[in-house]
C-alpha beads as a LAMMPS data file, in Angstrom:
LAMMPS data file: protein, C-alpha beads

53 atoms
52 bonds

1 atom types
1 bond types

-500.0 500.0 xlo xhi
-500.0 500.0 ylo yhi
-500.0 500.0 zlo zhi

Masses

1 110.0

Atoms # bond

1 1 1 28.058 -259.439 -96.609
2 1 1 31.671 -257.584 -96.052
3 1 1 32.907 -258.193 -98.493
4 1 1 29.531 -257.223 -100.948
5 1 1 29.746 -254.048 -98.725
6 1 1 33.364 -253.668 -99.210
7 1 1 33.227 -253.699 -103.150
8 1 1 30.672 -251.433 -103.642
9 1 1 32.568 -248.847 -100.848
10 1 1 35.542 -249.150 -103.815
11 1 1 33.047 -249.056 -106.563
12 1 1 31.317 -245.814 -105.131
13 1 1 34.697 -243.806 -104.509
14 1 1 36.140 -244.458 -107.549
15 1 1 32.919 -243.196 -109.133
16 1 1 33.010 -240.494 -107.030
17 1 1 36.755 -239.679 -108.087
18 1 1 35.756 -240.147 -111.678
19 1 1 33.308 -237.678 -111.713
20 1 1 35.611 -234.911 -109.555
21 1 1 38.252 -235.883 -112.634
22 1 1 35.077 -234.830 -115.070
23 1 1 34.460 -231.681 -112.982
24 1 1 37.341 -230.142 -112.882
25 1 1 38.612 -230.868 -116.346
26 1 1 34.892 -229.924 -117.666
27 1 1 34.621 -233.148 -119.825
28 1 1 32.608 -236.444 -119.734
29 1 1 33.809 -239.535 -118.999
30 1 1 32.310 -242.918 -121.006
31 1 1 33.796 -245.991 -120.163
32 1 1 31.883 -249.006 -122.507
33 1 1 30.001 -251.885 -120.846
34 1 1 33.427 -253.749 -121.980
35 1 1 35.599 -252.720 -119.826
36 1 1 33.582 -251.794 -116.910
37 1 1 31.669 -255.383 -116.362
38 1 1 35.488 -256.864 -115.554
39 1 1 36.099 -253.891 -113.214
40 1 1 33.240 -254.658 -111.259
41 1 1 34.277 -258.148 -111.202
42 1 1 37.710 -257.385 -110.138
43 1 1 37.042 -255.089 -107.257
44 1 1 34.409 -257.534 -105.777
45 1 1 37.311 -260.573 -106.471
46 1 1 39.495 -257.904 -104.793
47 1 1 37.365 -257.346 -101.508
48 1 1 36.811 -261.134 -101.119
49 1 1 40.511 -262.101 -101.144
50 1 1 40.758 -258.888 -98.182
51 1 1 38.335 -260.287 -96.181
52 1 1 40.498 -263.148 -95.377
53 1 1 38.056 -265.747 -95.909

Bonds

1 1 1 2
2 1 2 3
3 1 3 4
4 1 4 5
5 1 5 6
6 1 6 7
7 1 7 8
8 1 8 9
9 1 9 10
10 1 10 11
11 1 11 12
12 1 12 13
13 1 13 14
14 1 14 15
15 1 15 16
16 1 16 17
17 1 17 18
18 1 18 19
19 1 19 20
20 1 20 21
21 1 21 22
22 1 22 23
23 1 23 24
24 1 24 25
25 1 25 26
26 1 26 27
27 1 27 28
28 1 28 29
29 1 29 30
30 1 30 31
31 1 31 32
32 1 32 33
33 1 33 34
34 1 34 35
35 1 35 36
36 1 36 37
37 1 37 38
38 1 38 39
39 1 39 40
40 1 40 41
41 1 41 42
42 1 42 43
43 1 43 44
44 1 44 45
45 1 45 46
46 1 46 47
47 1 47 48
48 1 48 49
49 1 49 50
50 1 50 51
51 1 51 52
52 1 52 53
C-alpha cells in the first residue's frame, strides 16, 4: 500500500506542475495514451524500488 500511495503522490504533483506549466504559459498540454501508460508504469516501478522492499 506505500508504495501504491507513493506513486500516485508523484503522479498527482507532476500533474499538478503540468497544469501550473499550462497556466502560466496560457496553452494546453496533450500528452497521447503512448507515452503516458509507460510513465505511469515507471513512477509506480519507481516507488516500489524506494520502498526498499
Amino acid at each position: 500500500m506505500e508504495t501504491f500511495g507513493r506513486g500516485c503522490l508523484w503522479l498527482i504533483l507532476g500533474f499538478i506542475g503540468l497544469s501550473i506549466l499550462a497556466f502560466i504559459t496560457h496553452s494546453t498540454i496533450n500528452i497521447p495514451w503512448i507515452i503516458l501508460i509507460p510513465i505511469v508504469i515507471i513512477v509506480f516501478w519507481l516507488a516500489s524500488k524506494k520502498s526498499g522492499k
